[in-house]
Residue, then its C-alpha position, 0 to 999 in steps of 0.5 A: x400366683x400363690x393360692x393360700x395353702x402355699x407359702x408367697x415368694x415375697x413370704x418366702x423372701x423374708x423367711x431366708x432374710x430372716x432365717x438365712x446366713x446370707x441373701x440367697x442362702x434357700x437352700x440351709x436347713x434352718x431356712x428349709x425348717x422355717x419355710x416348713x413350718x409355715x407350710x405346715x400352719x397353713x395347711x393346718x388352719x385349712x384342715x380346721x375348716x375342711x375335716x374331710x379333706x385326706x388328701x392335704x391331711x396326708x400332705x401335711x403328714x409328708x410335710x410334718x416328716x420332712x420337717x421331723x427329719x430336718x430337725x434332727x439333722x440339726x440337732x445333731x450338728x448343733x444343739x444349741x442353734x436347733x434350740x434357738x430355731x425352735x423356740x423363734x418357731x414356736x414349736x415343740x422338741x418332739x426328737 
């Protein structure tokens, strides 16, 4: 059972569909960046509520890295693609 801070298996399910090259493909770093992503806005709208929570401020920052550092294997590789992930994200080119 996912509480609201994790991401569903039926979320996570259409995230590989949609970001995935094929039906089982979890493991791409598109995929890893998009799951990420939607880890990181839930933790994010928590935090807006709960302030003084540092523990899952300080998740969120592993979480922020992680995701940082995916990005840039991808821009490395492929520019083009790591700026179409970005912009169907909605995120900002911080690397």
């Amino acid at each position: 059972m996912a509480n609201r801070l994790s991401v569903s298996k039926e979320r996570v399910a259409e995230i590989i569909a949609e970001f995935g090259k094929g039906e089982g493909d979890s493991g791409s770093a598109e995929v890893q960046v998009a799951i990420l992503t939607e880890r990181i806005r839930n933790l994010t709208e928590h935090l807006k509520e709960h302030k003084k929570d540092n523990h899952t401020r300080r998740g969120l920052m592993m979480l922020i890295g992680k995701r940082r550092g995916l990005l840039k294997y991808i821009k490395e590789r492929d520019i083009d693609n790591y700026r179409a992930l970005i912009k169907k994200l909605g995120i900002r080119d911080n690397i």
